[in-house]
C-alpha positions as CSV (number, residue, x, y, z in Angstrom):
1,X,-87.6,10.7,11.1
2,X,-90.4,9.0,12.8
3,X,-89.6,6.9,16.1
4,X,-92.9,4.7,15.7
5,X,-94.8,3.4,12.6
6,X,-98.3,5.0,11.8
7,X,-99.6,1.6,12.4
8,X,-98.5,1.0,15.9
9,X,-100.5,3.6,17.7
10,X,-103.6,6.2,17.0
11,X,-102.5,9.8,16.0
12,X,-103.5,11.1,19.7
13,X,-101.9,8.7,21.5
14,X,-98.6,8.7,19.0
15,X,-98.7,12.4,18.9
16,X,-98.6,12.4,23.1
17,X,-96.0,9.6,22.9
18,X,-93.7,11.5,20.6
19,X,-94.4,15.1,22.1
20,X,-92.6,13.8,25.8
21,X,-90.4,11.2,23.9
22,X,-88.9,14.1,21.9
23,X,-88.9,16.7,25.1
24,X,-86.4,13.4,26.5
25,X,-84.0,14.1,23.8
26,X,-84.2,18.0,24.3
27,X,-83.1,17.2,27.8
28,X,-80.7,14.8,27.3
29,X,-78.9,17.2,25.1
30,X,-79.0,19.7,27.6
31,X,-77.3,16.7,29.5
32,X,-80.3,17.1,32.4
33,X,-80.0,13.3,32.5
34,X,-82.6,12.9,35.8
35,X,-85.1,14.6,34.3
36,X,-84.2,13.0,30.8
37,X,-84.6,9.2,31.8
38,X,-88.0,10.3,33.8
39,X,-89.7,11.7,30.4
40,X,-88.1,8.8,28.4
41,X,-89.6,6.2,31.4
42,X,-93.0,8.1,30.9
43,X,-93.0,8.1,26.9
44,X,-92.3,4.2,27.2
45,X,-95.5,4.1,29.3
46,X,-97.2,5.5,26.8
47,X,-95.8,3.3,24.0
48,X,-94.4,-0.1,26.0
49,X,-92.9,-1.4,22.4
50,X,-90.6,1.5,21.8
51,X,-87.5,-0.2,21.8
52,X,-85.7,3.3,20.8
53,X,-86.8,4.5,24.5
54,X,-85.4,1.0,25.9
55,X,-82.1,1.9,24.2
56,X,-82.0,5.6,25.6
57,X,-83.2,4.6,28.8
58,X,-80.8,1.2,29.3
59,X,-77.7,4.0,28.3
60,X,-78.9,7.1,30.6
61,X,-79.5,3.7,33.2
62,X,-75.8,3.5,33.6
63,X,-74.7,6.7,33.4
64,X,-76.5,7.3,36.3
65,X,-74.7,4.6,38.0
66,X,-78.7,2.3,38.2
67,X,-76.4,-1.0,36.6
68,X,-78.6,-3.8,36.8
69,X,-81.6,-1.5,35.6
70,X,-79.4,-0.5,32.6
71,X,-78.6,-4.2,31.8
72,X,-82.2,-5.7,32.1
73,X,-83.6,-2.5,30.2
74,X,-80.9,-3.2,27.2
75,X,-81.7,-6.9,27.2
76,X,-85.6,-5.9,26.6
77,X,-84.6,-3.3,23.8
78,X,-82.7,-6.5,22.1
79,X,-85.9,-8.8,22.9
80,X,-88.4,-6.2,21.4
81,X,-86.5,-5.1,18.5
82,X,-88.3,-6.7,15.4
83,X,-84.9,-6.4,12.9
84,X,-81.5,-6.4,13.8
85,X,-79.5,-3.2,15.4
86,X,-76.0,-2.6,15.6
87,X,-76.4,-0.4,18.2
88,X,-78.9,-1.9,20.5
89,X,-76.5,-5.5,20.0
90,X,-73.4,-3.4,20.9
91,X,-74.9,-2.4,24.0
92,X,-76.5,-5.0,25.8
93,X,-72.7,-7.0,24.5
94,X,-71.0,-4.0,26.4
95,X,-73.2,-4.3,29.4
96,X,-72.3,-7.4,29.7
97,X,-69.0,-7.6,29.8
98,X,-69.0,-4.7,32.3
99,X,-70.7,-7.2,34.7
100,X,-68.3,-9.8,33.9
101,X,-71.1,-12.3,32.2
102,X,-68.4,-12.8,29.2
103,X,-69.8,-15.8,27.9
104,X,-73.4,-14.4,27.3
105,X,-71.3,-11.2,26.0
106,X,-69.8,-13.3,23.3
107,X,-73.3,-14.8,22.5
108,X,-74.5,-11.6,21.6
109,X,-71.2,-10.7,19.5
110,X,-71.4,-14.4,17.9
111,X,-75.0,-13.1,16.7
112,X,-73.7,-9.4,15.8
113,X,-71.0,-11.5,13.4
114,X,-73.8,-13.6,12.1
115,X,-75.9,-10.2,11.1
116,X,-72.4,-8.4,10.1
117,X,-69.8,-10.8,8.6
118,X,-67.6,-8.2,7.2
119,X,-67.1,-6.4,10.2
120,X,-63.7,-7.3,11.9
121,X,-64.3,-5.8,15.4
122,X,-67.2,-8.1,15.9
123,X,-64.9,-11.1,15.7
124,X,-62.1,-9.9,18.0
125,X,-64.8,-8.9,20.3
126,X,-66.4,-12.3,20.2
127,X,-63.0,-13.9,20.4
128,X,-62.0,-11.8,23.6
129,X,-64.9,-12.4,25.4
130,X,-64.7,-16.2,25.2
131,X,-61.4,-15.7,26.3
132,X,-62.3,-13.9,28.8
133,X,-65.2,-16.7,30.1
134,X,-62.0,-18.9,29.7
135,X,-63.6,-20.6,26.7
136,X,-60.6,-21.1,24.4
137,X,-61.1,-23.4,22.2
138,X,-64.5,-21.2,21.3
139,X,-62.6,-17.9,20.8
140,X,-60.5,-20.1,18.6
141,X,-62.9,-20.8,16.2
142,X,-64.0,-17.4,15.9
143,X,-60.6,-16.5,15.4
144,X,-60.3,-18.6,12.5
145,X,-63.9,-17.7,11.4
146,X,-62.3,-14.4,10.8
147,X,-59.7,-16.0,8.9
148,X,-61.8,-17.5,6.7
149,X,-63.7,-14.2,5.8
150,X,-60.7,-12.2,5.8
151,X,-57.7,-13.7,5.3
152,X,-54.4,-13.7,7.2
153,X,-53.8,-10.2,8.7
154,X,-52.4,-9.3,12.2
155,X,-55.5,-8.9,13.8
156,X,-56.7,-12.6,13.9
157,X,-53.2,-14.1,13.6
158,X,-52.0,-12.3,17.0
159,X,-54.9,-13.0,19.3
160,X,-54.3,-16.5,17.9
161,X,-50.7,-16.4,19.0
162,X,-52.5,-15.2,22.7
163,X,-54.7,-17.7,22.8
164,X,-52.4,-20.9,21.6
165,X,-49.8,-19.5,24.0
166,X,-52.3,-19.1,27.0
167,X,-53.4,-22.8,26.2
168,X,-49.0,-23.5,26.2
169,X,-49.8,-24.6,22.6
170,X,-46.1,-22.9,21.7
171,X,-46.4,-24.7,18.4
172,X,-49.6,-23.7,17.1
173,X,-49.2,-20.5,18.3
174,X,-45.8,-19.9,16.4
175,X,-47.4,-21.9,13.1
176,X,-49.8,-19.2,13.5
177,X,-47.3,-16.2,13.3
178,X,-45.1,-17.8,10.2
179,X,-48.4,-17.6,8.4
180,X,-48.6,-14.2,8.9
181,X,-45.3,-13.6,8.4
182,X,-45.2,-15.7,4.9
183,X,-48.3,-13.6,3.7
184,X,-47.1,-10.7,4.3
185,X,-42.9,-11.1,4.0
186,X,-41.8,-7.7,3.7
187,X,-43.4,-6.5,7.2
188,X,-40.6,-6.1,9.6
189,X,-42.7,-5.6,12.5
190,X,-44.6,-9.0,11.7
191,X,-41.4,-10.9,11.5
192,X,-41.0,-9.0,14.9
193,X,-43.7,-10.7,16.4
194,X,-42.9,-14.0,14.9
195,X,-39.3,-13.7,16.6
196,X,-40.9,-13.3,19.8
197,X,-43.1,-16.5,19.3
198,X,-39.9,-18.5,18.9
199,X,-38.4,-17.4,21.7
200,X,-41.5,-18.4,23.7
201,X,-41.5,-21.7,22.5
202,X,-38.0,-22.0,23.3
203,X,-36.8,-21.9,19.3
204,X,-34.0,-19.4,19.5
205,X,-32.1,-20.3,17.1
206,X,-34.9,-20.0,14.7
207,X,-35.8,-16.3,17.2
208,X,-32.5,-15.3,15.8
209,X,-32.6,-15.2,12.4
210,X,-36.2,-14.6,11.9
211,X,-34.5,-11.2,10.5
212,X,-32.3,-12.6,8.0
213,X,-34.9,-15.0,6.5
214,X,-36.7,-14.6,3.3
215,X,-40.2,-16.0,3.8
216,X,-41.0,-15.0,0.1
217,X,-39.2,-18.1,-0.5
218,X,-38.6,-19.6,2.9
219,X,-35.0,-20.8,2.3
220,X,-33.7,-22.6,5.6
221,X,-32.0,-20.3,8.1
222,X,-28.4,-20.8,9.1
C-alpha cells in the first residue's frame, strides 16, 4: 500500500520520501525507536503533508518520554488529515487526557461519535471525559445520546447512575437503573445494581426487595 498519492509529489522526490519513510518502519520494528523517529522526522521533511509520519512520529514522541512534542505532533496529524481517522482521532483524544486537558479530549471523542455513531466506546469515552473536566450535565447528554442509538443496556444506564449520583441527583440516578432493570428483568446482577441505587438514595425498603420483584410486570413490592 502506498503511503502518498501519485499526485502529491514527483516519482524522485516520492521515491526518496518513501525509501527513508519505509527504512523508519524497518527500525521501528526492530524497536530502535531513536533512530526510528529521526528517519520518520527526515521523511516528513521530505514530504511536510504526510500525516502517516505525523502519526508515527506523535506515538514514538511519547514513548520516548518528549510529551508536549508528542501532543502538538498528533494535533497536526488530525489538522492535516484530509478524511476522517480512527486512529489519528483516538490519539491526539488519548494524549489529551494524559495531560489532563479533558474537555478538549471530549471534543475530539464528541467528533469521533459524530464520524462513528455505532461505536459504543466513543460515547463512554466522551461521557468520561466531561466528567472528568467536571462538565456533567455535557457527559449527560452524551450518555443519553447513546441511549438513543442504542437502547437501554448497562453501559450507558450505569455511568448515568455515576453521574446523577455525583450531581446527588439520587432520583434520577435510581429512575435510571429501574429502566435498566425493567428492560432487561431477568438480570440478576442488574437488579443488583439497582438495589444499591436505593440504598443510596436512602429507599431501603424498596433496596430490599429489589430481589423479590417482578419488573416484567412491576407489581408493588411488599
Amino acid at each position: 500500500m502506498r503511503t502518498i498519492s501519485q499526485s502529491d509529489l514527483d516519482y524522485t522526490s516520492q521515491k526518496k520520501f518513501e525509501d527513508v519513510f519505509f527504512e523508519a518502519n524497518k527500525q521501528k520494528v526492530l524497536k530502535n525507536k531513536e533512530k526510528a523517529l529521526e528517519l520518520y522526522t527526515t521523511a516528513l521533511g521530505l514530504y511536510p503533508q504526510s500525516h502517516a509520519t505525523m502519526y508515527q512520529i506523535a506515538k514514538l514522541s511519547y514513548q520516548l518520554d518528549k510529551y508536549m512534542e508528542a501532543m502538538i505532533m498528533a494535533e497536526k496529524t488530525v489538522r492535516t488529515a484530509r478524511t476522517y481517522n480512527h486512529w489519528y482521532y483516538g490519539l491526539l483524544a488519548q494524549y489529551y487526557n494524559k495531560f489532563g486537558k479533558y474537555a478538549e479530549s471530549a471534543a475530539v471523542f464528541h467528533k469521533m461519535i459524530e464520524n462513528e455513531p455505532n461505536v459504543k466506546e466513543n460515547y463512554i469515552e466522551c461521557a468520561n471525559q466531561y466528567y472528568n473536566a467536571k462538565l456533567l450535565d455535557e457527559a449527560i447528554e452524551v450518555l443519553k445520546k447513546m441511549q438513543t442509538y442504542f437502547g437501554v443496556e448497562k453501559e450507558s444506564s450505569t455511568r448515568l447512575d455515576f453521574v446523577y449520583s455525583a450531581m446527588g441527583e439520587k432520583e434520577k440516578a435510581i429512575f435510571e437503573m429501574e429502566k435498566l432493570v425493567e428492560a432487561f428483568p431477568d438480570d440478576v446482577q442488574y437488579k443488583g445494581y439497582l438495589s444499591e441505587t436505593y440504598m443510596k438514595g436512602g429507599r431501603n425498603k424498596e433496596a430490599a426487595c429489589t430481589f423479590r420483584k417482578d419488573y416484567s410486570t412491576r407489581p408493588k413490592c411488599g
